[in-house]
C-alpha positions as a Python dict, from the first residue, in 0.01 Angstrom:
ca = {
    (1, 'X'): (0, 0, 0),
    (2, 'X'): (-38, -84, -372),
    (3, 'X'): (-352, -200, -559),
    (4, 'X'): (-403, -453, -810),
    (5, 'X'): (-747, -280, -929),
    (6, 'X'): (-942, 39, -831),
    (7, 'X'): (-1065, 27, -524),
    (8, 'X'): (-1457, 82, -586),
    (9, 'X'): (-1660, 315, -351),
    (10, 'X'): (-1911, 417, -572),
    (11, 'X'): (-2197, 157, -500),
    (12, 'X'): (-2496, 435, -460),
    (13, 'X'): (-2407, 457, -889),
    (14, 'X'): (-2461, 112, -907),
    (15, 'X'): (-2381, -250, -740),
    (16, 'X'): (-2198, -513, -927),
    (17, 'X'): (-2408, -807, -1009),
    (18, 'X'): (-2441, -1098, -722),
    (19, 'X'): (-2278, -1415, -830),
    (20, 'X'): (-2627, -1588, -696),
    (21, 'X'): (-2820, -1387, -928),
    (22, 'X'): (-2558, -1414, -1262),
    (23, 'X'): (-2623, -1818, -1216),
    (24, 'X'): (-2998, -1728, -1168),
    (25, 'X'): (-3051, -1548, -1505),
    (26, 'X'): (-2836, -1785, -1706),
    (27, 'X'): (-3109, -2073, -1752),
    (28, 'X'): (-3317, -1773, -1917),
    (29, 'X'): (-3015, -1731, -2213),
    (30, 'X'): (-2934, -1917, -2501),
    (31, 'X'): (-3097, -2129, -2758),
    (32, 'X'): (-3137, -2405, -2511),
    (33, 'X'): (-3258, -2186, -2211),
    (34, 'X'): (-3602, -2035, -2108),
    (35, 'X'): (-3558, -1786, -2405),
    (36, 'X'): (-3985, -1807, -2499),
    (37, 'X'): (-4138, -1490, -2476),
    (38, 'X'): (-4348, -1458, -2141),
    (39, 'X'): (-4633, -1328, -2307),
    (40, 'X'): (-4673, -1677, -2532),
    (41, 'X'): (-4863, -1862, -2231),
    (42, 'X'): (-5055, -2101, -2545),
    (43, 'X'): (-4719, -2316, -2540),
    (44, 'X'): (-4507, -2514, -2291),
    (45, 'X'): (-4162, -2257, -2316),
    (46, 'X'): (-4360, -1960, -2274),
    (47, 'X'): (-4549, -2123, -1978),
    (48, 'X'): (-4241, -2165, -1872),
    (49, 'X'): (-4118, -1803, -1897),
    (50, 'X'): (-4431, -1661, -1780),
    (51, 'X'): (-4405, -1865, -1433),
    (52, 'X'): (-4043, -1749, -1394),
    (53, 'X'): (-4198, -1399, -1447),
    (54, 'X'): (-4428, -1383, -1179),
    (55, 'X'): (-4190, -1601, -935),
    (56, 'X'): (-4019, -1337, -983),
    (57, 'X'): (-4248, -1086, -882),
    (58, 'X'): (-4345, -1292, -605),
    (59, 'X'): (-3938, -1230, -475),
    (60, 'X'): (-3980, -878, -521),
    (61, 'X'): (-4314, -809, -332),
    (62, 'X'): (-4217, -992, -42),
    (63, 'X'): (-3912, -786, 21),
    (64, 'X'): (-4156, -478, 14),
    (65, 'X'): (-4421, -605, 188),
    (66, 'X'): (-4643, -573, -105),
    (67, 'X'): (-4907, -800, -300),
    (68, 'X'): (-4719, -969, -646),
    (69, 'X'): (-4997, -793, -852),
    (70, 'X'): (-4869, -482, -689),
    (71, 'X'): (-4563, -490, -879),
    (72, 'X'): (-4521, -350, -1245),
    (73, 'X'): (-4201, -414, -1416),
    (74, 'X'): (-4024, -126, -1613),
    (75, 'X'): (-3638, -29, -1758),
    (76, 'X'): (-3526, 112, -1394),
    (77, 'X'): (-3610, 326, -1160),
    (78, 'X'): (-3610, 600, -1392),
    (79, 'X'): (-3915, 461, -1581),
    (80, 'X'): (-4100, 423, -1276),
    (81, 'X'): (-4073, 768, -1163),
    (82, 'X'): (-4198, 892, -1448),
    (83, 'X'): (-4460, 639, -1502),
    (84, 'X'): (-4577, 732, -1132),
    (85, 'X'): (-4562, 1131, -1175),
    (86, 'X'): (-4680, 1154, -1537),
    (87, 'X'): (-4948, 863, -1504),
    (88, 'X'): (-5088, 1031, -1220),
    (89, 'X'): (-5093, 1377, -1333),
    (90, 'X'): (-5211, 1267, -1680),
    (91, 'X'): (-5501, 1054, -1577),
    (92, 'X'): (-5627, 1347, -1354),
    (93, 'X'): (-5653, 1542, -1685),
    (94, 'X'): (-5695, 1849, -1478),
    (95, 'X'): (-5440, 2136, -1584),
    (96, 'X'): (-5334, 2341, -1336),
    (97, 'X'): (-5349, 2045, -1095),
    (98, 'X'): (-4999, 2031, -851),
    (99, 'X'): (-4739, 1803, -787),
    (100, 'X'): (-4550, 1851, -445),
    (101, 'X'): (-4192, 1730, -434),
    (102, 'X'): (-3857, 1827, -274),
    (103, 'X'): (-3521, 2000, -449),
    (104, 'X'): (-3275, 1714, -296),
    (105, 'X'): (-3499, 1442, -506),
    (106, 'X'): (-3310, 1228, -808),
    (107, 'X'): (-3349, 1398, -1164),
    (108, 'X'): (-3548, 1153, -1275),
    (109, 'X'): (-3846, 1270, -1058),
    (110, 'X'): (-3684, 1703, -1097),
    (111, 'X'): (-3665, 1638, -1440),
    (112, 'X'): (-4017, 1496, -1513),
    (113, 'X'): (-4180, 1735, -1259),
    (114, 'X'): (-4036, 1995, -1490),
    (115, 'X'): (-4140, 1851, -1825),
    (116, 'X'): (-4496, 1824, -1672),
    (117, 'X'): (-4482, 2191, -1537),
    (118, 'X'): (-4449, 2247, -1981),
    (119, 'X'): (-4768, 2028, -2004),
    (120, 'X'): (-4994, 2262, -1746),
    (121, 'X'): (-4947, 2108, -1402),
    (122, 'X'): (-4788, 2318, -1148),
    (123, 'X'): (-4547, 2196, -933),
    (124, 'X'): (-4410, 2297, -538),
    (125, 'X'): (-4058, 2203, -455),
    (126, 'X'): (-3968, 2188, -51),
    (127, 'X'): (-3690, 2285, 70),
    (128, 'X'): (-3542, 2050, 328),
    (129, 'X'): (-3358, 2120, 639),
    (130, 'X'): (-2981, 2100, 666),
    (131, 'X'): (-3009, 1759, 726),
    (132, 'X'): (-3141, 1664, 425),
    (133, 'X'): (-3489, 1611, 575),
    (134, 'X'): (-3821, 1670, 505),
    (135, 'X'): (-4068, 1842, 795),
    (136, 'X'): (-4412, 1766, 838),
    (137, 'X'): (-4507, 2109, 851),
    (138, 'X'): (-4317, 2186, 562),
    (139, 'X'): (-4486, 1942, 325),
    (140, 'X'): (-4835, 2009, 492),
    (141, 'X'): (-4806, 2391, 353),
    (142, 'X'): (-4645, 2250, 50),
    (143, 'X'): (-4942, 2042, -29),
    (144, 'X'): (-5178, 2359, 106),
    (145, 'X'): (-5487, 2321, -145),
    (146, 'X'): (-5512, 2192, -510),
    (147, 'X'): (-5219, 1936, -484),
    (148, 'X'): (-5289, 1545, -642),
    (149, 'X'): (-4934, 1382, -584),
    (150, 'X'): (-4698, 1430, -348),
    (151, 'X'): (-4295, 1267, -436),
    (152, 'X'): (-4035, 1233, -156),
    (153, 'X'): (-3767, 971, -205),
    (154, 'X'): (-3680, 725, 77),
    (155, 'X'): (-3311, 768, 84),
    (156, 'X'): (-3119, 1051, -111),
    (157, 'X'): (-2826, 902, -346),
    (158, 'X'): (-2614, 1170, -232),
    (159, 'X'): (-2589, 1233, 115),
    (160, 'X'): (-2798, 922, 288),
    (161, 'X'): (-3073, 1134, 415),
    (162, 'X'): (-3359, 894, 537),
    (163, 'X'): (-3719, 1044, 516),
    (164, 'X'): (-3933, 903, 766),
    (165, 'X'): (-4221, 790, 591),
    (166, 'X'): (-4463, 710, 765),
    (167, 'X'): (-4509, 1074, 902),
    (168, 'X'): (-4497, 1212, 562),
    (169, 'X'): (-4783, 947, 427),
    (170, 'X'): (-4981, 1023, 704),
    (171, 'X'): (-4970, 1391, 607),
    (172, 'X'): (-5079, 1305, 229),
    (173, 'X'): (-5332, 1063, 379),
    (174, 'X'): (-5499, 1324, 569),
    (175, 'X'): (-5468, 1618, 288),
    (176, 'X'): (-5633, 1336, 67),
    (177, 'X'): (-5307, 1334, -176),
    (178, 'X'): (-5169, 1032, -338),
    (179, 'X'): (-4788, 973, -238),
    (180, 'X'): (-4522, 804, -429),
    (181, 'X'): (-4138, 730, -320),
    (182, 'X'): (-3830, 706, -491),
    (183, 'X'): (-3724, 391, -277),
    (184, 'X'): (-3408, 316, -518),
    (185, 'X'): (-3135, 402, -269),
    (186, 'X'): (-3361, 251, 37),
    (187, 'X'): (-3509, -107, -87),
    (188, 'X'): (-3289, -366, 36),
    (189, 'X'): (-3091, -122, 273),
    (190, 'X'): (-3368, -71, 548),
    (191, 'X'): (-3699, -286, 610),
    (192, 'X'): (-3970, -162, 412),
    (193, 'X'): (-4324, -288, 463),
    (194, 'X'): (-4616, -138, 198),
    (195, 'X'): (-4849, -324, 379),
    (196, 'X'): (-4865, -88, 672),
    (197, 'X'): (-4669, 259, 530),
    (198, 'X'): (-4944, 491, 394),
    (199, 'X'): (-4797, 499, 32),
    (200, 'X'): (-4912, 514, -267),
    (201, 'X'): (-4643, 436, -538),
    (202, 'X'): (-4263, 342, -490),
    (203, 'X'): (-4025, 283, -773),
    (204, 'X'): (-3733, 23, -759),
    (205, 'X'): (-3409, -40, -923),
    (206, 'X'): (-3229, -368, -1013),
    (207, 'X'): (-2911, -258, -1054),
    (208, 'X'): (-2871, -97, -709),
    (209, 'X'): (-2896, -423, -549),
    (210, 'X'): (-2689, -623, -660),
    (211, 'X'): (-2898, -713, -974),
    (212, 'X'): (-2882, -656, -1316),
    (213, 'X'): (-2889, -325, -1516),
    (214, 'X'): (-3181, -173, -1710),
    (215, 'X'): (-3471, -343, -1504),
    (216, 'X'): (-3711, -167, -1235),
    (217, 'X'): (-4044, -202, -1105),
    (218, 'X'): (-4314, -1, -977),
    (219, 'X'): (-4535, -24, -685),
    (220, 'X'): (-4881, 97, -719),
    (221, 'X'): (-5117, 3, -431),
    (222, 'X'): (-5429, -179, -523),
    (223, 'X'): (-5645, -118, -229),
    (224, 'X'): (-5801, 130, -324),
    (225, 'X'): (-5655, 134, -703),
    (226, 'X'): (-5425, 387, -780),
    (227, 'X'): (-5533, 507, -1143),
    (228, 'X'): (-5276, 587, -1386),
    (229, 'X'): (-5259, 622, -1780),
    (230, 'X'): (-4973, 445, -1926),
    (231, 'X'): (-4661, 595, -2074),
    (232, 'X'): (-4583, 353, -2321),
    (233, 'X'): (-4880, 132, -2538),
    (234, 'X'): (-4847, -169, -2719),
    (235, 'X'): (-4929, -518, -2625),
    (236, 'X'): (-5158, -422, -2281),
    (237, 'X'): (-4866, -594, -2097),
    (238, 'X'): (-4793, -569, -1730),
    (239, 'X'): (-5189, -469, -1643),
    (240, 'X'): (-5238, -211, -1962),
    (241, 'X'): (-4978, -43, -1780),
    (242, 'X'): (-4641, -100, -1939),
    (243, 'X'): (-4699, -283, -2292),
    (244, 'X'): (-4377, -395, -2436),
    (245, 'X'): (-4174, -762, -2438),
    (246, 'X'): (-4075, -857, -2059),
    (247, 'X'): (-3714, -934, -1986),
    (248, 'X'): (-3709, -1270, -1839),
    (249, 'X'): (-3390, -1351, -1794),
    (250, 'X'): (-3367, -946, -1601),
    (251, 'X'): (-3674, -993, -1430),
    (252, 'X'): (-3581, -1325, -1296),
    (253, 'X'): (-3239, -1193, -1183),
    (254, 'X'): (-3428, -906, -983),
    (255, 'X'): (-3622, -1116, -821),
    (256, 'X'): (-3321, -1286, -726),
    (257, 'X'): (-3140, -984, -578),
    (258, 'X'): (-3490, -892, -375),
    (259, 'X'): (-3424, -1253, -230),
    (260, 'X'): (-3092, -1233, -149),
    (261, 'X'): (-3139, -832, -25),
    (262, 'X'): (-3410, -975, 242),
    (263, 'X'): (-3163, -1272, 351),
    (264, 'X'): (-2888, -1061, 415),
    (265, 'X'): (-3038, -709, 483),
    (266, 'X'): (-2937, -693, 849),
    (267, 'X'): (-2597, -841, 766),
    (268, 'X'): (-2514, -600, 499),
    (269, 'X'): (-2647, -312, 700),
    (270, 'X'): (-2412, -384, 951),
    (271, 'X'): (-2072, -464, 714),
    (272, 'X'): (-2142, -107, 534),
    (273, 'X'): (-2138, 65, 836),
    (274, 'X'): (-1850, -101, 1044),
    (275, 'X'): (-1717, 18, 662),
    (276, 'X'): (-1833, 375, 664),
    (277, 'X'): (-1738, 446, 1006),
    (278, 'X'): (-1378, 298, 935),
    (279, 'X'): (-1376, 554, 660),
    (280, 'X'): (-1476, 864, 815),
    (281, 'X'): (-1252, 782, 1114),
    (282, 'X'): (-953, 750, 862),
    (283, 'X'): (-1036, 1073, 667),
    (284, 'X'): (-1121, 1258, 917),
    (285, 'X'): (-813, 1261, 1104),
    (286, 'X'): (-622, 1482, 804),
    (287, 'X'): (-832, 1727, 949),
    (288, 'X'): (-1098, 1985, 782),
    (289, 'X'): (-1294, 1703, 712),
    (290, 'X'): (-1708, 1766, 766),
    (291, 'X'): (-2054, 1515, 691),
    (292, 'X'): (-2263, 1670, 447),
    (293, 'X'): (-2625, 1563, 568),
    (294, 'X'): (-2715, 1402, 863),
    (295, 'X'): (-2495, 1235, 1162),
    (296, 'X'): (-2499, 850, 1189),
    (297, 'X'): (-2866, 734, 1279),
    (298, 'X'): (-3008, 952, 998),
    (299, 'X'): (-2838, 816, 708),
    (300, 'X'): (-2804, 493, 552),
    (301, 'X'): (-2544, 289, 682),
    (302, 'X'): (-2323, 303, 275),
    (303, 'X'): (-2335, 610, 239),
    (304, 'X'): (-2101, 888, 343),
    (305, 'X'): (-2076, 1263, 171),
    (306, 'X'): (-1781, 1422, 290),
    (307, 'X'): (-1690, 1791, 277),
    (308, 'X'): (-1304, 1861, 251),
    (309, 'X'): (-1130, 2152, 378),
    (310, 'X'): (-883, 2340, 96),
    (311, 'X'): (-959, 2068, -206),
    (312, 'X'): (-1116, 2080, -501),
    (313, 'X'): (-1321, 1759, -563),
    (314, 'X'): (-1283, 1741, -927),
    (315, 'X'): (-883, 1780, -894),
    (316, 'X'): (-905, 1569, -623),
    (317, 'X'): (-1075, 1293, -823),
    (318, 'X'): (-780, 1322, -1128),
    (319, 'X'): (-527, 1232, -813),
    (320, 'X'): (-764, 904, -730),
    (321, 'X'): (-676, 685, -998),
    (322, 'X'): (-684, 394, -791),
    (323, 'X'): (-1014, 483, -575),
    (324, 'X'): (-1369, 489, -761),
    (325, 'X'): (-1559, 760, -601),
    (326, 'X'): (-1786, 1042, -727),
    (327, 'X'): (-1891, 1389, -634),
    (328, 'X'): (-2250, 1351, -668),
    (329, 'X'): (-2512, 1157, -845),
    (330, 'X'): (-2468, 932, -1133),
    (331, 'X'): (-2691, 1112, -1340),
    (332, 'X'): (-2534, 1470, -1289),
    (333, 'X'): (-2158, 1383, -1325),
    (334, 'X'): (-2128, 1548, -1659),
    (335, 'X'): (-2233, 1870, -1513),
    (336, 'X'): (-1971, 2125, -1371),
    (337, 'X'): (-2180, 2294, -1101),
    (338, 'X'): (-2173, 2229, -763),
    (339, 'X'): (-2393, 1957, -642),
    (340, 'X'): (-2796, 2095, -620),
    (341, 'X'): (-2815, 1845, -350),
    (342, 'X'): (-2576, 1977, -81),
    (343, 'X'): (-2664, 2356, -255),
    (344, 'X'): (-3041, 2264, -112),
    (345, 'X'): (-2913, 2216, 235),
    (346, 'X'): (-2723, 2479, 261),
    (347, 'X'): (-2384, 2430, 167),
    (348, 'X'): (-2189, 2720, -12),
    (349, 'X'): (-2055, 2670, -387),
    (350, 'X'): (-1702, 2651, -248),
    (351, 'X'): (-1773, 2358, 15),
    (352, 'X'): (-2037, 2173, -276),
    (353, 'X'): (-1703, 2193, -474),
    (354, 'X'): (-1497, 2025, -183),
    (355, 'X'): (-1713, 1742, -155),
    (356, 'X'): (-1728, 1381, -219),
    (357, 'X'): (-1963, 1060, -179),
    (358, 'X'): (-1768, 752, -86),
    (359, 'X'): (-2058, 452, -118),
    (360, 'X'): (-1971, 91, 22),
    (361, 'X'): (-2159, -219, -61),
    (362, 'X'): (-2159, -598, 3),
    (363, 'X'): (-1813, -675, -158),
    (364, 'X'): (-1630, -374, -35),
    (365, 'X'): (-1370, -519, 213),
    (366, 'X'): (-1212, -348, 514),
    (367, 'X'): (-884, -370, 336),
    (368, 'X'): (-1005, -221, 39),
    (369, 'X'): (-1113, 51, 308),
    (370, 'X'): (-798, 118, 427),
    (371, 'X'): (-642, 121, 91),
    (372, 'X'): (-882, 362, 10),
    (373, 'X'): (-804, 618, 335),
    (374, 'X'): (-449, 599, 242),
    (375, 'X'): (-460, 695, -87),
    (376, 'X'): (-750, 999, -89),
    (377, 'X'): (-535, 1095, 238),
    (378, 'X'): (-231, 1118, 37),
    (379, 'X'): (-416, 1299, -195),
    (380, 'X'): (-538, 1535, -9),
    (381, 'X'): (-233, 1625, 166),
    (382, 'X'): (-24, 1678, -158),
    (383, 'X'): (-333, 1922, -288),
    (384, 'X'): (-345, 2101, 39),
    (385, 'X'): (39, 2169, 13),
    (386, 'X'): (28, 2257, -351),
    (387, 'X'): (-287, 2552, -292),
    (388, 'X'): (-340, 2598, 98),
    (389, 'X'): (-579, 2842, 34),
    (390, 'X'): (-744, 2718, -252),
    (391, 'X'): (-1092, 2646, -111),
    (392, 'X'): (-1248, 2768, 223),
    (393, 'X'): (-1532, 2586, 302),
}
């Protein structure tokens, strides 16, 4: 079966933009659009602006289950994790004081729990099971005495792995430790509801549902006030907490994917995993072909992480030229070592090296699915034949 394009299976990098939320950001571009600046409230066009702004916010709360003034716009995700760790931390002013997180979390949360290890704070990493999960009694000696902040992300990028949250909060509620969640992989994939979950913080991307790149928000719970000092001072925008120029035309087309997210969450749910299952039913009858992570019921419905027998991922991927898949995250695919994900649950080098993540999304189709099993099949078979031996997983 030939393919005019790629076939692209890589939505846990990022989602291509809705076509609802492209015609929703266009009134906010161009000389004759709602170009003011939000901030400029003593004229008509930045009224204008600012009430697209915080319509805006109103979208994205309500997916979440949070109050609009809950919400703090950043870049991405990436900003908000470090805004939540560091402004935490920071405010505390206490060095020495501890951060609890996990080794399977995203580097932007590794990276800035490292960065604020160089500042003073100390920092405990859990270990999860081989499922990818997080235990109660793991994170309760984790936490022990002296820790502030606990991280934990909702869904991992790489293999799926769901943390049950409201277990873990519980555990930070009664150690008396604020808790913040990495929720870009989870928020518009499974129901969230802030008003009930005992958390703290939660970051959100734009571009991993179906919105537009370089915009993200934070969560930070108002009842009682979560303290933080800001990363980045200017203009005392977005509560003192984020000063700089807001996006309109980015915020108003995440707002618009939050809507569109909660219209359609069950329905995409279900399309990604009649997709997933399709997949792993295809691949997995060339044999020698293993989940990395948890079974179906543990995982987010696009996302699959698949070990395979005798293959080399990275040779595998030069055969793929028409399927758009990955062997990790995003942010670690310039790196040559094995994936610290699936090395944190267990998995040897060689089988980290035999392993890829196949993501679906709302526009995958089930022919694109098929497309896709024939030709990392084919693959696989010609690399098996050329090196039967090569990798033993």
């Amino acid at each position: 079966m030939s393919v005019d394009k790629p076939v692209y299976l890589d939505y846990a990098a990022t989602t291509p933009t809705d076509p609802a939320v492209v015609e929703a950001m266009l009134p906010f571009l161009g000389h004759e659009g709602g170009f003011a600046n939000p901030a400029s409230i003593s004229h008509a066009a930045g009224r204008a602006a600012h009430k697209a702004v915080e319509a805006a916010r109103v979208r994205i709360a309500a997916l979440v289950g949070a109050d609009a003034q809950e919400i703090v716009f950043t870049s991405g995700a990436t900003e908000s994790d470090n805004l939540a760790l560091k402004g935490v931390m920071r405010h505390l002013g206490r060095e020495g004081s501890r951060l609890v997180t996990s080794r399977t979390e995203h580097k932007a949360v590794l990276d800035t729990a490292r960065a604020l290890e160089g500042e003073g704070f100390r920092v405990t990493r859990i270990t999860p099971d081989a499922r990818g999960r997080i235990g109660v009694d793991a994170l309760r000696e984790a936490i022990g005495d002296g820790a502030v902040l606990v991280s934990i992300m909702l869904v991992n990028n790489e293999i799926g792995v769901i943390q049950d949250l409201t277990v873990l909060g519980e555990v930070c509620r009664e150690k008396g430790v604020l808790f913040h969640v990495d929720a870009a992989q989870g928020a518009g994939k499974l129901p969230i509801d802030l008003g009930a979950l005992p958390v703290d913080l939660m970051s959100f991307s734009g571009h991993k549902l179906y919105g537009p790149k370089g915009i993200g928000a934070l969560y930070v719970r108002r009842a009682p006030q979560v303290q933080l000092d800001a990363m980045i001072h200017g203009g005392g925008h977005e509560g003192g907490l984020r000063s700089g120029t807001l996006a309109t035309h980015q915020i108003v087309g995440m707002g618009r994917a939050f809507e569109v997210a909660g219209e359609r969450l069950a329905e995409d749910a279900a399309h990604s995993r009649a997709l997933t299952e399709r997949l792993y039913a295809g691949l997995n009858a060339l044999g020698g072909v293993e989940i990395n992570g948890p079974e179906e019921g543990q995982r987010v419905a696009h996302v699959l992480n698949l070990a395979f027998d005798n293959v080399i991922s990275e040779t595998l991927l030069y055969f793929l030229t028409d399927v758009c898949v990955s062997t990790g995250s995003a942010c670690s695919s310039s790196s040559r070592a094995p994936s610290y994900v699936l090395k944190a649950i267990g998995c040897s080098d060689a089988r980290a090296r035999s392993s890829l993540r196949l993501s679906v999304g709302r526009f995958t189709t089930m022919d694109e699915v098929e497309l896709a099993i024939e030709h990392i099949g084919a693959a696989v078979t010609r690399l098996r034949e050329m090196a039967p031996d090569a990798v033993s997983t």
